[in-house]
C-alpha positions as a LaTeX table, in Angstrom:
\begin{tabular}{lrrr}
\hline
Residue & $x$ (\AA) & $y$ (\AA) & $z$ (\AA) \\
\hline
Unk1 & 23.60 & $-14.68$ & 7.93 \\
Unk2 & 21.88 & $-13.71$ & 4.33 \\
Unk3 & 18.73 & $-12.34$ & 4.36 \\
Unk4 & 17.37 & $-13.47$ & 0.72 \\
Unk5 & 13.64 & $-12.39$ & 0.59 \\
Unk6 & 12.53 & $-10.21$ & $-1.12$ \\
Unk7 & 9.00 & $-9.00$ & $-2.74$ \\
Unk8 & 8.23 & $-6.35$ & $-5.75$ \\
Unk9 & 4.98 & $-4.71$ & $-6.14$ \\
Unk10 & 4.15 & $-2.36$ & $-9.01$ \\
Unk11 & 1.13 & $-0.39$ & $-9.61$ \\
Unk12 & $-0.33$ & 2.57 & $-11.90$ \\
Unk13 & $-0.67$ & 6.14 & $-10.29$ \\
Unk14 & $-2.69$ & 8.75 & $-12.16$ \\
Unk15 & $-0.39$ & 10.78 & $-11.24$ \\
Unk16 & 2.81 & 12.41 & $-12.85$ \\
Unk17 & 6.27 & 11.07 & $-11.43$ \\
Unk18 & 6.69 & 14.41 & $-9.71$ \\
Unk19 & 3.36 & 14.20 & $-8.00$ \\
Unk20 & 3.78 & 10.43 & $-7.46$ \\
Unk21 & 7.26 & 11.30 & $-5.34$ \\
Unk22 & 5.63 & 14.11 & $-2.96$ \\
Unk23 & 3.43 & 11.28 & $-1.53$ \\
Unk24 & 6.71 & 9.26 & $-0.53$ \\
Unk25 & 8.38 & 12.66 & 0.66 \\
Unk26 & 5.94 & 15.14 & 2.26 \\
Unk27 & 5.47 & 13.95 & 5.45 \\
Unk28 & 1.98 & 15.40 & 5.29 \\
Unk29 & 1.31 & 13.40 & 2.52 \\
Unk30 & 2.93 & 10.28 & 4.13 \\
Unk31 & 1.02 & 10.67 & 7.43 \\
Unk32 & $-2.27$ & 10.02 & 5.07 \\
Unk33 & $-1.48$ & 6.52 & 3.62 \\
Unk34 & 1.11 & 5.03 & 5.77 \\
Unk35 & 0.07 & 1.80 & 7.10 \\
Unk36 & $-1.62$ & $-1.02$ & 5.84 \\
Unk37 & $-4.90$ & $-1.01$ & 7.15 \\
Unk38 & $-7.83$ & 1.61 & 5.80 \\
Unk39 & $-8.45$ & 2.39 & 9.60 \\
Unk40 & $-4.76$ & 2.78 & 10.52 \\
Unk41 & $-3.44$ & 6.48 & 11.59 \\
Unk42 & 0.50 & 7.37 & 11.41 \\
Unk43 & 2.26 & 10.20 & 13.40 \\
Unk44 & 5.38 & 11.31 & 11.43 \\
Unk45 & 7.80 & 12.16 & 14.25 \\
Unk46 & 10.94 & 12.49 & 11.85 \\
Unk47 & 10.94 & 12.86 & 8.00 \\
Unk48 & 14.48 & 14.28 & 6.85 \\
Unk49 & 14.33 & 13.71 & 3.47 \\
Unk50 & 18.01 & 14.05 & 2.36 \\
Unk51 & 20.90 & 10.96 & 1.69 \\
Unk52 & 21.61 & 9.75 & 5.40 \\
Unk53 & 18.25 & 11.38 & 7.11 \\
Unk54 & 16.58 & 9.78 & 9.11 \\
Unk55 & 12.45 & 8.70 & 9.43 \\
Unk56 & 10.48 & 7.55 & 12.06 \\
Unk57 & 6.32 & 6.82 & 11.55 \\
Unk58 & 4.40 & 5.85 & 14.20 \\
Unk59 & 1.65 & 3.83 & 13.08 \\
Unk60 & $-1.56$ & 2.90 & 15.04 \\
Unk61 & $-3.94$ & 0.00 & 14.30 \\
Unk62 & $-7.60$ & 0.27 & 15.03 \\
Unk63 & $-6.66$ & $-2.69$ & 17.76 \\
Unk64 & $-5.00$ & $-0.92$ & 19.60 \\
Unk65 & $-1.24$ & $-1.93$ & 18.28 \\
Unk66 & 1.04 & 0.82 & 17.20 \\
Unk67 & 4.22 & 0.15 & 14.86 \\
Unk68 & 7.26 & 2.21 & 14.94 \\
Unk69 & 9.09 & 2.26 & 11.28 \\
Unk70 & 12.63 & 3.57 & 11.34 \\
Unk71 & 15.21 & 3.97 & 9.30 \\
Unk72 & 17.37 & 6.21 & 6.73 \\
Unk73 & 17.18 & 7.60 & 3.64 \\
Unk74 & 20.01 & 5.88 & 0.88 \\
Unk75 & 18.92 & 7.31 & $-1.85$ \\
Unk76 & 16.69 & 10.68 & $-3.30$ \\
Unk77 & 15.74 & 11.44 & $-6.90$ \\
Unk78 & 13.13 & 13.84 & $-7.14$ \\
Unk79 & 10.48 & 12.36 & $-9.65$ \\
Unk80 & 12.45 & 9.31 & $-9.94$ \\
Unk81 & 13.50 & 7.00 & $-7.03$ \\
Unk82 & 13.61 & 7.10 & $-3.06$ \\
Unk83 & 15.29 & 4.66 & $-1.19$ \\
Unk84 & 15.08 & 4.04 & 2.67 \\
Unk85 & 16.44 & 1.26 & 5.56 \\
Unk86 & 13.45 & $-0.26$ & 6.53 \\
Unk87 & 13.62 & $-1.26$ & 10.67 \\
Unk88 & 10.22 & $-2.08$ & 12.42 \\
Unk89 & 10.29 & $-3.55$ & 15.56 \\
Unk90 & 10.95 & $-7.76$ & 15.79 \\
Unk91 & 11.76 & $-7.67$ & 11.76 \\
Unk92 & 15.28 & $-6.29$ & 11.89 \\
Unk93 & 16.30 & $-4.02$ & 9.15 \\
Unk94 & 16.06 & $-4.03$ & 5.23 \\
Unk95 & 15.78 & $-2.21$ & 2.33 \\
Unk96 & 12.66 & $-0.25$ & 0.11 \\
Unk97 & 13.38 & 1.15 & $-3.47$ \\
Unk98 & 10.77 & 3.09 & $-4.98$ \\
Unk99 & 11.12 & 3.93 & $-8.42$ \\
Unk100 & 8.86 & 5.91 & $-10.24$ \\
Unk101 & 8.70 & 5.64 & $-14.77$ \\
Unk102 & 6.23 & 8.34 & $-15.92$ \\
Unk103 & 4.42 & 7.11 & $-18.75$ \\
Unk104 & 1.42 & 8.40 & $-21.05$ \\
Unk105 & $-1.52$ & 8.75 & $-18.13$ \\
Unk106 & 0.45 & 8.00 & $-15.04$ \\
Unk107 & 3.10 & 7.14 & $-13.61$ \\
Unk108 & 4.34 & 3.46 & $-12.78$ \\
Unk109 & 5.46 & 2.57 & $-9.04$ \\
Unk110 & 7.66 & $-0.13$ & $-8.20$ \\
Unk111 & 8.42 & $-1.00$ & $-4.80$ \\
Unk112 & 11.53 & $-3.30$ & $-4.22$ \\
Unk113 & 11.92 & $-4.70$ & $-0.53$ \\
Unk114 & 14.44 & $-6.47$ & $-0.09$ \\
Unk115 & 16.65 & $-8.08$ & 2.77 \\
Unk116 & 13.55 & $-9.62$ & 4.65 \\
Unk117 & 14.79 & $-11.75$ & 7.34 \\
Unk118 & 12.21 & $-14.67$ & 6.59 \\
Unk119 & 9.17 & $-15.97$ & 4.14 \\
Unk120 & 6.69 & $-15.06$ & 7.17 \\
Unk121 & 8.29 & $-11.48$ & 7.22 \\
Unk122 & 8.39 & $-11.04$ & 3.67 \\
Unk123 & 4.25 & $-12.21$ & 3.80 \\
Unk124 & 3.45 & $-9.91$ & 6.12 \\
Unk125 & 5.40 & $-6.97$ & 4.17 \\
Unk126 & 3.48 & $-7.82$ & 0.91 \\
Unk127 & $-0.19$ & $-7.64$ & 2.83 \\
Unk128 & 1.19 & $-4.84$ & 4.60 \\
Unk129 & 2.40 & $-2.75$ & 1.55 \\
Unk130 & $-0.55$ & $-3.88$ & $-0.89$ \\
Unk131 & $-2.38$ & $-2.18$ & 2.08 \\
Unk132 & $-0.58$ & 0.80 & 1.74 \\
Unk133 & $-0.06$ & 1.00 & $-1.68$ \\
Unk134 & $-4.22$ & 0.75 & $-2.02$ \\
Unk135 & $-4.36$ & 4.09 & 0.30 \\
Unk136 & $-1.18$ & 5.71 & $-2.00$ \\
Unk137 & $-3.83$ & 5.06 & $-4.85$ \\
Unk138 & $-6.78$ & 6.61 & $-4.05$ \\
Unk139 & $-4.90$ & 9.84 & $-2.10$ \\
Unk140 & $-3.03$ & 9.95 & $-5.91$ \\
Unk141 & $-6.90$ & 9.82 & $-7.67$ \\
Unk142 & $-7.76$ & 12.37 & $-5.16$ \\
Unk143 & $-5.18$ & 14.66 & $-6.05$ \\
Unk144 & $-5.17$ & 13.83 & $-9.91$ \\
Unk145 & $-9.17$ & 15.10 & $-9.51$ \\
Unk146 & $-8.26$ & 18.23 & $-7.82$ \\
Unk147 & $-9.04$ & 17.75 & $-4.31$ \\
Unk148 & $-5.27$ & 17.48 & $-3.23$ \\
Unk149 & $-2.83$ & 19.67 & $-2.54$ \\
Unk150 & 0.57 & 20.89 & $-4.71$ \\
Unk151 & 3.81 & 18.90 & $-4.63$ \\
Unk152 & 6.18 & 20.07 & $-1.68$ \\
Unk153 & 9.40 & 21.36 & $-3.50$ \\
Unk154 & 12.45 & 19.54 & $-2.38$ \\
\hline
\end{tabular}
C-alpha cells in the first residue's frame, strides 16, 4: 500500500555546513536535541554512522512515555546530506533526508520525511520535528558563540 505523506521543514543554522552535520552525527551532540519536547532526554544506545549502520535513540518524555527511534543510515555526506530509515514504534518505517547548503552566515537545513503512513502521522512528525529542530537551533547558537564543543571528525 503507498505511503504518500510527506512534510519538509527548513530552517537557518548559524552554523557552517560542517558544524551543522556533527549535530546530526555525534551522538553526543544528538543525545542533546533529540526529541521534541524542551524537557525530553534521549539515551543514544546505537549511532553507527556509516551507509547501512544502524541507530537507536531512546527518548523520554517528562510524562513518563519513552520513544524508541530505529532505523539505518542510507546515505552520509559529511557537510552535506544524511539520510536515515525512520521506525518508531506504531508509525511503521519511513524516510529523513537532511541536507545541509552553506550560505553567507549559516547554513540552511532541510529536512525531507517522507513515506508517513497517514495525515495524523505526518502531524505528529511536523510538531515533533519543529520541536526538535527548535533544540538543533539554539545547541547550533550555542556553539556558533563558543560555548560548544569541536565537530567530531568522521
Amino acid at each position: 500500500m503507498p505511503r504518500p505523506h510527506s512534510l519538509t521543514l527548513q530552517r537557518q543554522l548559524s552554523t557552517t555546513a560542517a558544524e551543522a552535520f556533527d549535530f546530526w552525527v555525534n551522538p553526543t551532540k544528538v543525545a542533546v536535541w533529540w526529541g521534541p519536547n524542551a524537557g525530553d532526554t534521549s539515551d543514544v544506545r546505537t549511532f553507527e554512522v556509516r551507509v547501512g549502520g544502524k541507530y537507536r535513540v531512546l527518548t523520554h518524555a517528562p510524562n513518563g512515555d519513552t520513544y524508541d527511534f530505529t532505523g539505518e543510515f542510507r546515505a552520509v555526506e559529511p557537510g552535506r546530506k544524511v539520510s536515515f530509515t525512520w521506525d518508531v514504534e506504531k508509525s511503521g518505517p519511513s524516510q529523513v533526508t537532511v541536507t545541509l547548503d552553506e550560505q553567507s552566515g549559516g547554513t540552511q537545513l532541510t529536512l525531507v520525511h517522507e513515506g508517513l503512513q497517514s495525515e495524523q502521522d505526518r502531524d505528529a512528525c511536523i510538531d515533533g520535528w519543529n520541536g526538535a529542530l527548535d533544540k538543533l537551533e539554539r545547541e547550533a547558537r550555542q556553539w556558533a558563540s563558543g560555548q560548544g564543543e569541536a565537530p567530531a571528525s568522521l
